[in-house]
C-alpha angles and dihedrals in degrees: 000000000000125000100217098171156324129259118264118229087253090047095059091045083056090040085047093070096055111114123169096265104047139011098210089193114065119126102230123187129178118202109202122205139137124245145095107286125157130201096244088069097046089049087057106051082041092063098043084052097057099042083059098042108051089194090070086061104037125143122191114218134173130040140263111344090356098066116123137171115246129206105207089083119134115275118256127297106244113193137160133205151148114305094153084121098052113093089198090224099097139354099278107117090350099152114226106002115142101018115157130255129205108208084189092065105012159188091166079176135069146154133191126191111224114216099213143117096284098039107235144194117203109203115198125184131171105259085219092061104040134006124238084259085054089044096061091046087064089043086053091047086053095061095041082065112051077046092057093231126126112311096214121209120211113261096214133040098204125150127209085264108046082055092053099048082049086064140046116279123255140216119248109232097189119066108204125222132071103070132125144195107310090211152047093285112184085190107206126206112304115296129177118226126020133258125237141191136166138218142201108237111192123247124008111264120208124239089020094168089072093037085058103045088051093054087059094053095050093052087045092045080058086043092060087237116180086200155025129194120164133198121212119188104240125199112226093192079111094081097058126098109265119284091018113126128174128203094202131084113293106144127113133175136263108219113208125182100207096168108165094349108130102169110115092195090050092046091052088051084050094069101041086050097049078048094055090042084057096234092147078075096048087063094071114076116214088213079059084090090074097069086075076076090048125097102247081234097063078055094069145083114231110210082248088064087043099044079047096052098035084064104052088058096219117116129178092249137010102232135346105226110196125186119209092185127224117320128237105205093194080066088063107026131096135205073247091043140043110195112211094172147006129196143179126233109226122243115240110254100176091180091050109078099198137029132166123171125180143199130194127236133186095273104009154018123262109208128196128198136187137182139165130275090227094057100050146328142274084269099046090052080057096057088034089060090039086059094049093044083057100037085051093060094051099051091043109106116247097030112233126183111257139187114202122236122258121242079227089042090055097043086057089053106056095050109108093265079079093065088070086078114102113267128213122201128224131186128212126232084225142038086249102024100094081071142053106004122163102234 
């Protein structure tokens, strides 16, 4: 049995939420292509990956402030099955999303083969074993290795905190608490989990972060909203020495108060300056190293708590905006498979009323959005991305005119007559840069 490492303070909130029906926080990615490939080969490059990535076969063991993470856990389930009546745009009849996984017994990995039009492979690790940055550097080994090219291994095995204790430690600018729903919410009855859906945006705008951030504005400026403070994922591997890459989670959040700011250009200098101000670091609360003495259970927000808090209106922050960056489809294609997307589905933050995430093709956006159950329907998340699409087209500078993209139009697109477009290949400084980065 080997110790690998310990939790990190963020790694037992995220342990903290697992029940034995569900494990609300699992980072889950689906890479879509079209070609022939069988599980036994994706078995196979699954189980090359994880041999070379510990935190694909971790087990946690011990209690309270003994707890470690051990690396001696089984290899990843790898499964297949019938996904012809998933659409791949939102959660409705979406197989296998939301399973639950046990980090006691294993497997926190696991990956299913979707049999569909377009062919896809859902990816699925436990958030409180690797990050969604870590998650795409297994992804990555995968398809070395149905290449047949070097499987890499991470050459560190830093957290978040062990980065920030590493560093001085920084005061937070933005204080939480106070926002409301940064748009126009018709809250049903109580209901637990979120609904999400994604869209196709045409066209790749640059400095999306701020564009973004703008449209939310906008929406909270019609929503009456006092106040708007956004959280945006940030990726502290830039803090580490040069060559260095972790698997496990090191990311933290940039908090931004942009109340009644509408500049798209100036939001975006907001971010890079709350980067260079190393607010990423201020998120992370050194009193945050006594939750190794707490029960995982005192750590978690019972639906009570939720329904409570849901009624008072009032949540820690407006919106978390997370940027996947721009995707290099050589990085998740095979000579059996030819990759034309990849998405995230997003974790299921029920006290965060909105979250959009996006992530850039070779001709257009691809944008994700997530709110709770308890704010609005399946029907009212439709509208809500119709009126960012729109909002989108009109902060953009120069204004063009722009006609949104169709759920049925972009269903259309990701099928596998959209890998006849011309590709272009990037590469990434490091192993986990091409995704996930803050700006």
């Amino acid at each position: 049995m080997s110790v690998y490492r310990k939790p990190s303070p963020l790694e037992l909130t995220y342990l903290a939420q697992d029940t034995a029906e569900k494990s609300p926080f699992v980072n889950q990615y689906v890479v879509e292509g079209c070609g022939p490939l069988t599980l036994a080969e994706l078995a196979s490059a699954v189980n090359a990956a994880a041999k070379a990535v510990p935190e694909a076969r971790l087990r946690l063991r011990g209690h309270w402030k003994f707890r470690r993470w051990h690396d001696n856990g089984p290899l990843p389930a790898v499964r297949e099955t019938d996904a012809h009546g998933w659409d791949g745009m939102s959660g409705e009849n979406a197989p296998w999303l939301g399973q639950p996984m046990n980090p006691r017994t294993g497997p926190v990995c696991e990956v299913v083969l979707l049999h569909g039009d377009p062919q896809r492979i859902l990816f699925r690790t436990h958030h409180a074993c690797m990050d969604g940055a870590g998650t795409i550097f297994f992804i990555r080994q995968v398809f070395n290795a149905l290449r047949g090219t070097p499987v890499q291994s991470p050459t560190c095995k830093d957290t978040e905190w062990d980065v920030a204790r590493r560093l001085e430690d920084v005061p937070r600018q933005v204080t939480l608490g106070g926002c409301t729903t940064p748009w126009k919410a018709t809250p049903p009855a109580w209901e637990a989990g979120c609904h999400w859906r994604r869209f196709l945006y045409p066209g790749r705008p640059n400095a999306m972060g701020g564009k973004v951030l703008a449209v939310i504005n906008a929406l909270a400026e019609e929503a009456s909203a006092s106040r708007v403070v956004i959280r945006m994922p940030a990726d502290l591997r830039r803090y580490l020495d040069d060559g260095q890459f972790t698997a496990s989670n090191c990311s933290a959040a940039l908090d931004m108060d942009i109340t009644g700011e509408h500049s798209p250009k100036k939001l975006q200098q907001m971010i890079i300056s709350s980067m260079r101000q190393q607010q990423d670091l201020a998120s992370i609360v050194p009193a945050a190293r006594h939750l190794h003495w707490f029960p995982l259970r005192m750590l978690r927000a019972n639906d009570a708590l939720k329904a409570k808090l849901h009624a008072e209106g009032k949540y820690n922050y407006s919106a978390t905006v997370t940027n996947l960056g721009k995707l290099d489809p050589e990085q998740f294609s095979a000579p059996s498979f030819r990759c034309t997307g990849l998405f995230g589905v997003p974790i299921a933050l029920e006290l965060t009323p909105l979250t959009v995430a996006f992530i850039q093709y070779e001709a257009h956006t691809a944008i994700h959005v997530s709110i709770p159950a308890a704010l609005g329907t399946a029907q009212d998340l439709e509208r809500l991305c119709k009126r960012i699409s729109d909002t989108l087209g009109h902060v953009e500078e120069p204004r063009p005119r722009v006609t949104p993209v169709s759920l049925a139009d972009a269903a259309r697109a990701l099928s596998p007559r959209a890998a006849e477009a011309p590709r272009t290949s990037q590469s990434a400084d490091k192993p986990g840069a091409a995704i996930h980065s803050a700006a």
